[in-house]
TORDRENMI-633643 format. One record per residue (C-alpha): x, y, z. Coordinates in steps of 0.02 Angstrom, whole numbers, m for minus. Each point is the difference from the previous one (the first is absolute). Example, Ala and Ser with C-alpha at 12.3 -4.5 7.8 and 13.67 -1.06 7.14 Angstrom:
REM residues 2
R; 615; m225; 390 .
R; 69; 172; m33 .
//
This chain:
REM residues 534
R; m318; 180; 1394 .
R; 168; m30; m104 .
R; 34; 49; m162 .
R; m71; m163; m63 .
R; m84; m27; m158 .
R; m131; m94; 61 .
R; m40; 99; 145 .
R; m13; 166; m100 .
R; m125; m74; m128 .
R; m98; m55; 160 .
R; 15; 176; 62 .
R; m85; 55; m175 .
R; m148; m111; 12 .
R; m54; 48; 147 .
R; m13; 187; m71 .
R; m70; m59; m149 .
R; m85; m161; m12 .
R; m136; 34; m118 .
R; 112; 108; m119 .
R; 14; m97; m161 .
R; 191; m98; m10 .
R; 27; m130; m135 .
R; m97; m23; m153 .
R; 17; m130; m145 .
R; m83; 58; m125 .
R; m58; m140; m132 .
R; 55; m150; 115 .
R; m74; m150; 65 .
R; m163; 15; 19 .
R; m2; 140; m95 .
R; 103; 126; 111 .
R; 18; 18; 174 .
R; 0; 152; 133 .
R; 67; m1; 167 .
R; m12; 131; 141 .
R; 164; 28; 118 .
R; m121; m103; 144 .
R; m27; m152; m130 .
R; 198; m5; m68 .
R; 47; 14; 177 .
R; m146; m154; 60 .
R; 48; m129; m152 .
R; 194; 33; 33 .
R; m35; m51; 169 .
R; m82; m160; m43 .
R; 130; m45; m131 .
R; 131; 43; 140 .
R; m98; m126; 132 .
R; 26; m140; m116 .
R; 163; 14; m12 .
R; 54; 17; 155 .
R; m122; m146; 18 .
R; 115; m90; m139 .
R; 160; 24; 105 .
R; 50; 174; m75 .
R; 55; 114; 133 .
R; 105; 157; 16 .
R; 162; m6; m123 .
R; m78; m137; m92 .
R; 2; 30; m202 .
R; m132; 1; m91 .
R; 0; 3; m206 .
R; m117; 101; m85 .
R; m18; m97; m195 .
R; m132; 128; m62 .
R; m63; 93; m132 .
R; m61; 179; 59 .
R; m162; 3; 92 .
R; m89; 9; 183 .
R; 81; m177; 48 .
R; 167; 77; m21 .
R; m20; 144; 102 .
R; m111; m96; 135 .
R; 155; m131; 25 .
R; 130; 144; 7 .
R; m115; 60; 140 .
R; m38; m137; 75 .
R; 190; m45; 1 .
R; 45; 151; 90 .
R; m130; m20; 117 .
R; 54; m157; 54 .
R; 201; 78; 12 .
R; 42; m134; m129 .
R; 95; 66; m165 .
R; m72; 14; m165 .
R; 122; m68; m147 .
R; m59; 66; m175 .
R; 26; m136; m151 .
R; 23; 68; m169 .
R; m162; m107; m74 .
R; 110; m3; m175 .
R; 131; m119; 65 .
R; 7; m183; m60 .
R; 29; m145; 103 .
R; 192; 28; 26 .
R; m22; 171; 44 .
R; m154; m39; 116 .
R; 121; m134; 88 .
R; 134; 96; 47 .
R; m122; 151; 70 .
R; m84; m108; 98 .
R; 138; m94; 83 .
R; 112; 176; 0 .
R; m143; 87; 103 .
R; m42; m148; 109 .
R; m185; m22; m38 .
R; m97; m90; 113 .
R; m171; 57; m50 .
R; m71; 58; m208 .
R; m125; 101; m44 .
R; m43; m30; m200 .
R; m102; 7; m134 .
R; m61; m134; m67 .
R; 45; 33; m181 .
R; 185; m4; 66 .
R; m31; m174; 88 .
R; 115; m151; m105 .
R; 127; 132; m11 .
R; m21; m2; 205 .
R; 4; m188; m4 .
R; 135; m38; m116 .
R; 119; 105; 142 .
R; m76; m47; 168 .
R; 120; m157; m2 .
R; 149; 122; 6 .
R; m65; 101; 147 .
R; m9; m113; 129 .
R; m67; 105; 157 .
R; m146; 77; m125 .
R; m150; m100; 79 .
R; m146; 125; 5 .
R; m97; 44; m159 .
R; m140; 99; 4 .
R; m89; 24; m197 .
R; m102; 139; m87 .
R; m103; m83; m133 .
R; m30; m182; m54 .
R; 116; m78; m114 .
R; 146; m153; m28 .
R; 137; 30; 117 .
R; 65; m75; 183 .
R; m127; m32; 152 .
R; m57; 163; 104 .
R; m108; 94; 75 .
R; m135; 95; m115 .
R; 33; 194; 50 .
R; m195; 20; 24 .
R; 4; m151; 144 .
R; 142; 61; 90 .
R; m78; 193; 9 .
R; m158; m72; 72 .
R; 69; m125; 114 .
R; 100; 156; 90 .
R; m45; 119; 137 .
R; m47; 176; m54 .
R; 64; 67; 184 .
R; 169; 93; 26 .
R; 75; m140; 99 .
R; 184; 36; m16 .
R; 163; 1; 98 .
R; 80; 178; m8 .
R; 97; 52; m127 .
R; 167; 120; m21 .
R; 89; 108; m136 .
R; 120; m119; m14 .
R; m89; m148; m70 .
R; 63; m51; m165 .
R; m91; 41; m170 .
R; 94; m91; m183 .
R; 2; 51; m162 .
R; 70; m104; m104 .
R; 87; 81; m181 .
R; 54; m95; m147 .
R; 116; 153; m65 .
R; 78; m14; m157 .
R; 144; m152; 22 .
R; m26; m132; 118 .
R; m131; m98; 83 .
R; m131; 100; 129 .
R; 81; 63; 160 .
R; m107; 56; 146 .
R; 22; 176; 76 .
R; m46; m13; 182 .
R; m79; 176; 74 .
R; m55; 35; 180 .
R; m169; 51; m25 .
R; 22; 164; 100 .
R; 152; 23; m123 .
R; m103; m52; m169 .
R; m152; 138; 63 .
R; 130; 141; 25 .
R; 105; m35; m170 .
R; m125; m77; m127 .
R; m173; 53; 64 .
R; 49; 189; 34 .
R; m29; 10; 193 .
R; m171; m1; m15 .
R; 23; 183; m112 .
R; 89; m68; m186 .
R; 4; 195; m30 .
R; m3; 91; 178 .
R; 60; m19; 179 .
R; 12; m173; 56 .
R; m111; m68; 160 .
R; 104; 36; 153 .
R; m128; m122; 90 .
R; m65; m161; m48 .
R; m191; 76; 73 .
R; 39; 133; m103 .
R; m47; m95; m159 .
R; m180; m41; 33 .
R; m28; 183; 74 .
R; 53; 72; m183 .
R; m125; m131; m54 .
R; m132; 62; 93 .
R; 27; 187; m15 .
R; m2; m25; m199 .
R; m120; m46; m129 .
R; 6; m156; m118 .
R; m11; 25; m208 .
R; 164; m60; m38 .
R; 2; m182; m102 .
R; 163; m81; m34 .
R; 24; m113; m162 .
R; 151; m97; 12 .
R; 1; m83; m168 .
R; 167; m74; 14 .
R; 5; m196; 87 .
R; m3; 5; 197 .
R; 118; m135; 0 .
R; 137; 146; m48 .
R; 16; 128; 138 .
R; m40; 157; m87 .
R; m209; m74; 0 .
R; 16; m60; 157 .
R; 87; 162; 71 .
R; m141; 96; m92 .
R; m152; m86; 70 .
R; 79; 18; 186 .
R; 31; 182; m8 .
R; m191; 5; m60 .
R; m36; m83; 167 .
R; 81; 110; 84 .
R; m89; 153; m67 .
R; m173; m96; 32 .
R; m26; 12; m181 .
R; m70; m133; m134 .
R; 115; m127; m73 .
R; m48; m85; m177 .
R; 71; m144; m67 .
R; m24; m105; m176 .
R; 67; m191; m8 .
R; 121; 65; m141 .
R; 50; 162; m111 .
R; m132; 15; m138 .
R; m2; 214; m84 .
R; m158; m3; m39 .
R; m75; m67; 160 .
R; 130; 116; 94 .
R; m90; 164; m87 .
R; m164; m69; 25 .
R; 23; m11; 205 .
R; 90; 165; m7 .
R; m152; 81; m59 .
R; m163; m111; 121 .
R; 108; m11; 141 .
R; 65; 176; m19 .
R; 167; m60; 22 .
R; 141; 161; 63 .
R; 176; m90; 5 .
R; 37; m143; m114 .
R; 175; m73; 23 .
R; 101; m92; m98 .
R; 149; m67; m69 .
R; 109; 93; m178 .
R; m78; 23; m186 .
R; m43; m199; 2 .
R; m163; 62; 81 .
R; m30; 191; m20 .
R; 47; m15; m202 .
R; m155; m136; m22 .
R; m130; 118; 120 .
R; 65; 139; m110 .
R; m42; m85; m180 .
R; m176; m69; 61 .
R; m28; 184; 56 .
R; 56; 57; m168 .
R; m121; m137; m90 .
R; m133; m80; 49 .
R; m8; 57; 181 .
R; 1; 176; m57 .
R; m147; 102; 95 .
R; 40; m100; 157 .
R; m30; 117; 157 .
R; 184; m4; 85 .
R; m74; 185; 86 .
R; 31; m81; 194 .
R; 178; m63; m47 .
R; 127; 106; 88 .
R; 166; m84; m16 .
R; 100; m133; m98 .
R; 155; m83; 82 .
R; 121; m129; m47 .
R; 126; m76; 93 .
R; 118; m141; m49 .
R; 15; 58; m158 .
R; 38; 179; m88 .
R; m167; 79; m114 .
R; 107; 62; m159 .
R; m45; 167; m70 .
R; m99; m71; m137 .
R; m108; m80; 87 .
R; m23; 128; 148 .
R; m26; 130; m159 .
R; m125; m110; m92 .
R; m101; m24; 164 .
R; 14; 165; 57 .
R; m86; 56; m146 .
R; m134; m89; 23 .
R; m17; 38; 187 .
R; 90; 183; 9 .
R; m93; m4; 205 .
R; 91; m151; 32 .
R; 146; m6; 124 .
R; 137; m118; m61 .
R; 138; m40; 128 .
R; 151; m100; m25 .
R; 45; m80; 180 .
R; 163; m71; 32 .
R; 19; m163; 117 .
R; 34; m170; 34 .
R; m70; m172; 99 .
R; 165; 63; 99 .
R; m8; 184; 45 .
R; m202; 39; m45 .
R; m21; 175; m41 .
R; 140; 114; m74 .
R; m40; 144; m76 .
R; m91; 40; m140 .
R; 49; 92; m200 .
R; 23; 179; m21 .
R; m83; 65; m136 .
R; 122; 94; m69 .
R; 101; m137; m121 .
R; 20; 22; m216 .
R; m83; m131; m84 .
R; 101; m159; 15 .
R; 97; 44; 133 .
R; 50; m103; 155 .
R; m115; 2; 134 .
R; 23; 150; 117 .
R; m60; m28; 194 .
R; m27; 104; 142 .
R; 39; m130; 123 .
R; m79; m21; 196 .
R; 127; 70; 163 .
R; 51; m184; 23 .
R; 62; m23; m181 .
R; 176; 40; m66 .
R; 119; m35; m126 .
R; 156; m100; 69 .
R; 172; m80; m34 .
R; m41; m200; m37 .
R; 164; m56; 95 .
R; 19; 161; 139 .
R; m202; 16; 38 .
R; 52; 189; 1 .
R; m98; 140; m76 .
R; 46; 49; m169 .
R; 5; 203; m39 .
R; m88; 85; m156 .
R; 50; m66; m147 .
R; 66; m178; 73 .
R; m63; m158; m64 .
R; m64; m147; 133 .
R; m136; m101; 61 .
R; m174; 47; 78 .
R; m9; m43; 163 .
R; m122; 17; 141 .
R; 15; 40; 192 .
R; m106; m29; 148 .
R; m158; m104; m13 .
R; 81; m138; m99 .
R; m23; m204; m25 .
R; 81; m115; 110 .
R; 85; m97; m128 .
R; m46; m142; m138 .
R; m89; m143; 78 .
R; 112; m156; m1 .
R; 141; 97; m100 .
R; 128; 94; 127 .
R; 128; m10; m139 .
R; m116; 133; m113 .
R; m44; 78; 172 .
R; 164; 64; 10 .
R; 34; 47; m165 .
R; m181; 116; 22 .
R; 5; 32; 175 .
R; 124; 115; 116 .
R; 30; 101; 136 .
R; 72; 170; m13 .
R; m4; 164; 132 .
R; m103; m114; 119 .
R; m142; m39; m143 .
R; m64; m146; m96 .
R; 17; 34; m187 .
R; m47; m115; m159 .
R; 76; 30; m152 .
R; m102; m11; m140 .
R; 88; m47; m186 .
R; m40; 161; m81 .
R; 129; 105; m63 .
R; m21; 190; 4 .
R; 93; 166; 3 .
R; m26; 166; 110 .
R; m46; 129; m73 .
R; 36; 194; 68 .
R; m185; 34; 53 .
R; m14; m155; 96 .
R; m87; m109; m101 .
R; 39; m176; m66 .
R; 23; m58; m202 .
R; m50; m183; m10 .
R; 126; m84; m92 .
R; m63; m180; 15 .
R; 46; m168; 57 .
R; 182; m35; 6 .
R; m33; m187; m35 .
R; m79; 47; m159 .
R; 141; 146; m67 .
R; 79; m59; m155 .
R; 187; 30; 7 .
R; 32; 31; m196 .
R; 178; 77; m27 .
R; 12; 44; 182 .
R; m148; 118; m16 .
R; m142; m43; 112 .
R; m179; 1; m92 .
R; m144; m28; 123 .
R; m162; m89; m89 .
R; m136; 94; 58 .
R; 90; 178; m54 .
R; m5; m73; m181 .
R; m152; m83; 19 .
R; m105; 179; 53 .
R; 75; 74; m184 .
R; m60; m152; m78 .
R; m193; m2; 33 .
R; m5; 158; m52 .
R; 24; m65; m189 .
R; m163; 2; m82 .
R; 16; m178; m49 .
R; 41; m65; 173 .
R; m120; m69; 102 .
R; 121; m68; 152 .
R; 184; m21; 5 .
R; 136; m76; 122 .
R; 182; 3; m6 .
R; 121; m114; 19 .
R; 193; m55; m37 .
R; 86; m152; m84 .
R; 182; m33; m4 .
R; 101; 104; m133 .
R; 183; m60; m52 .
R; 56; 173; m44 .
R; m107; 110; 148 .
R; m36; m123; 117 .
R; m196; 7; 7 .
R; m82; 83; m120 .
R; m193; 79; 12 .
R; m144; m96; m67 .
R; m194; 71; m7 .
R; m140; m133; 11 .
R; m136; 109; m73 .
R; m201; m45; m16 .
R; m50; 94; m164 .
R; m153; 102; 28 .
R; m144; m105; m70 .
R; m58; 51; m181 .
R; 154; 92; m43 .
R; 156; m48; m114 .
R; 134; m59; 148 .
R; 146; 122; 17 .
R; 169; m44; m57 .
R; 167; m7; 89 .
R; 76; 150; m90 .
R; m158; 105; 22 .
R; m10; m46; 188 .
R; 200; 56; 5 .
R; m59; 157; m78 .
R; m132; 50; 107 .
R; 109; m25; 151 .
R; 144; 70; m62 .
R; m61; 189; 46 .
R; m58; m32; 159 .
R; 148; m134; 57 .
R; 180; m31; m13 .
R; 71; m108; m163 .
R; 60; m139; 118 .
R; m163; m17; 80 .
R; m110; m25; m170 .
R; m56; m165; m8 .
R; 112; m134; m125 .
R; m120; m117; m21 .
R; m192; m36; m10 .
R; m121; m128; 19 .
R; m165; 10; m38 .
R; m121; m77; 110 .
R; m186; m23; 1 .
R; m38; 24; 198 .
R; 146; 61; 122 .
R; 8; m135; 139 .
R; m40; 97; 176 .
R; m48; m43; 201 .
R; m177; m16; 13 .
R; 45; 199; 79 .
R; 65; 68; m149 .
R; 171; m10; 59 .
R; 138; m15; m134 .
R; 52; m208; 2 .
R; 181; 28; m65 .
R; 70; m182; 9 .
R; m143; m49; m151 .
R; 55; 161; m95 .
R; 181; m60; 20 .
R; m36; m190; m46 .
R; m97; 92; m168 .
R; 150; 105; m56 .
R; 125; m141; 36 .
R; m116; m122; m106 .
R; m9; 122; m154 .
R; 184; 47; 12 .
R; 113; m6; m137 .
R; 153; m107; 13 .
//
């Protein structure tokens, strides 16, 4: 056996096949349960049908879904059948949808029906996309009805072998551009953004060795990824789940209060998910009229893809003081980082205690930079090929250096004497005002914790005298007077340098985000542009 995705989930099963593995609370039919033996049997059918389609090994496959089983049963079934798994972001419109398809080379979609005319209006544009497979009844191009193609498959293990190198996609929209896939070897993706097997411990040395753990320990663990599995960090979630032999649940989409309410009847232990867009809502229903709702098996909160600001970590915190909340640092490019220390001042950049493979280097040399130097994060070792279809950006992400494959990722940070890392933030994002470099999400921590502020991003517009100047796009807190400019400048003005207070506001009634929670800077740039001043 290889270090292959597929194969290790197969290795699980067969240690645990009647162990609980994928619930839906609440869905069709009124929820659904699966055992490890039953995810592993409908997988298999879906993956016959395929390959009965004319999918085989390297083939991609598009996965246009909300979150539920059918998502995770086609990323299985993919795998099983060594052909590659391409998420779609299920918020994109028809131009977006186009180029994604054609860019990833679709030949077979998986969707929901609800997304179906948006799948027909760009079919035309993606011309080897022939296979369509849909969940659901509705308008939309002719295909096969999920349910049909399930039954009409084999539930036997009939598969050619597999390896560590076959290819697993994620595709990220980032915050400029159009989507861009990151291509992994799977034996890669398991070591850097599922953990090795052990997130926290000493990674498998084996790939046997991963059932064995299995089967030496007990089950209780439930993981709630809450975020969309079309983004990585849910999908990344739900497969190191798998590879504990632990339960996975899933809702179609992020509703609070139907969050706390499977936290407490399916005794839920890690919930992960992505910045205050999520935790801050969980946190006010808990506050109001969720209050009294048993969170007793929850053990730990993360969030990746986006920072949880003090406020918010302090206003759920004291709700559930038991709770673990963990900040985890990564990309679609380099999966797992490192993770906050917990050591920072309110409002304060974000302080990491990075992984062995993670450093700090020059963006031109690739060289290490010393305590107290300034570069970019950048990872070693276990790393992504490249950017599908894009060897330009490949190279600009992607080198070689003391016999290793790095990536380098488009965070800026400094080195500090102990070791660890201070997160300065995107260097596509830093606003250059007077030659003084102000990175959003520093200002943007200070801001939510204003009183008034319920959410906050931070851009910059041009400025004839300073050359950008800072802008705040801030969603008042509902039921309270909205804060002014000056008395935003004045609450930030003792926690943050003069040229970094915001010098400008708009007001806005929702703060426009991913369907992840992560921070969509190009709408809170077209905002402050549009209320400028001449």
């Amino acid at each position: 056996m290889d270090f292959n995705l597929a194969d290790l989930f197969e290795s699980i099963v067969d240690v645990v096949p009647g162990r609980e593995a994928l619930v839906h609370p609440g869905g069709p039919a009124g929820g659904r349960r699966l055992t490890y033996a039953e995810l592993d049997i409908r997988a298999n059918r879906l993956a016959d049908q395929l390959r009965a389609q004319g999918i085989g090994p390297g083939a991609h496959i598009g996965l246009h879904l909300y979150n539920g089983v059918e998502y995770l049963q086609t990323l299985w079934a993919c795998l099983k059948l060594r052909a590659v798994p391409i998420n779609v972001n299920y918020r994109y419109v028809e131009e977006e949808l186009a180029y994604l398809y054609r860019d990833a080379d679709l030949v077979g979609l998986v969707f929901d029906a609800e997304f179906g005319p948006r799948v027909a209006a760009a079919l035309p544009s993606a011309r080897r996309l022939r296979h369509l497979i849909r969940v659901g009844e509705g308008p939309g191009p002719e295909a096969i009805p999920f349910t049909e193609a399930e039954a009409a498959g084999s539930p036997a293990r009939d598969f050619p072998p597999r390896s560590g190198d076959d290819r697993f996609i994620v595709y990220t929209g980032g915050t400029t551009g159009m989507p861009k896939g990151v291509v992994w070897r799977q034996e890669d993706l398991f070591f850097s953004a599922l953990g090795g097997g052990a997130p926290r411990g000493r990674p498998i040395g084996r790939p046997e060795e991963l059932a064995e753990r299995v089967a030496a320990g007990g089950d209780g663990l439930v993981f709630f990824p809450t975020a969309p599995l079309m983004h990585g960090t849910s999908t990344f979630t739900a497969l190191i789940a798998f590879d504990f032999g632990q339960k996975v649940v899933v809702h179609r989409t992020f509703q609070p209060r139907e969050v706390l309410r499977t936290i407490a009847e399916e005794r839920v232990t890690n919930v992960s998910l992505v910045g205050d867009a999520m935790l801050r809502p969980l946190a006010e229903e808990l506050a109001g009229p969720m209050r009294g709702t048993d969170c007793s098996s929850l053990l730990s909160v993360s969030s990746s893809g986006a920072i949880l600001s003090d406020a918010v970590r302090a206003q759920f915190s004291a709700l559930l003081p038991k709770v673990t909340l963990v900040n985890n640092f990564g990309s679609s490019e380099s999966g797992f980082n490192g993770t906050a220390t917990e050591d920072r001042g309110a409002g304060t950049s974000l302080r990491l205690t990075v992984n062995r493979r993670t450093t700090v280097v020059d963006p031109v040399t690739h060289r290490p930079v010393g305590p107290g130097g300034t570069g970019r994060i950048a990872q070693r070792g276990h790393v992504p090929l490249g950017y599908y279809n894009d060897p330009e950006k490949t190279a600009e992400t992607f080198f070689q250096a003391d016999g290793e494959r790095w990536v380098l990722l488009g965070d800026l940070a400094t080195v500090e004497k102990d070791g660890t890392v201070t997160l300065l933030g995107r260097g596509s994002q830093c606003v250059n005002t007077g030659g003084e470099k102000v990175f959003p999400e520093e200002v943007e921590q200070v801001l939510k914790a204003h009183p008034t502020v319920y959410d906050a991003l931070v851009t910059g517009v041009p400025d004839e005298h300073w050359g950008q100047r800072v802008v705040a796009i801030v969603q008042p807190r509902p039921g309270m007077t909205p804060p002014t400019l000056e008395e935003l400048r004045t609450h930030c003005r003792v926690r943050l340098a003069g040229y970094k207070l915001p010098r400008g506001l708009v007001l806005t009634e929702r703060i426009q985000r991913s369907p992840s929670g992560k921070a969509d800077y190009r709408w809170a740039r077209s905002v402050a542009l549009s209320d400028r001043e001449p």
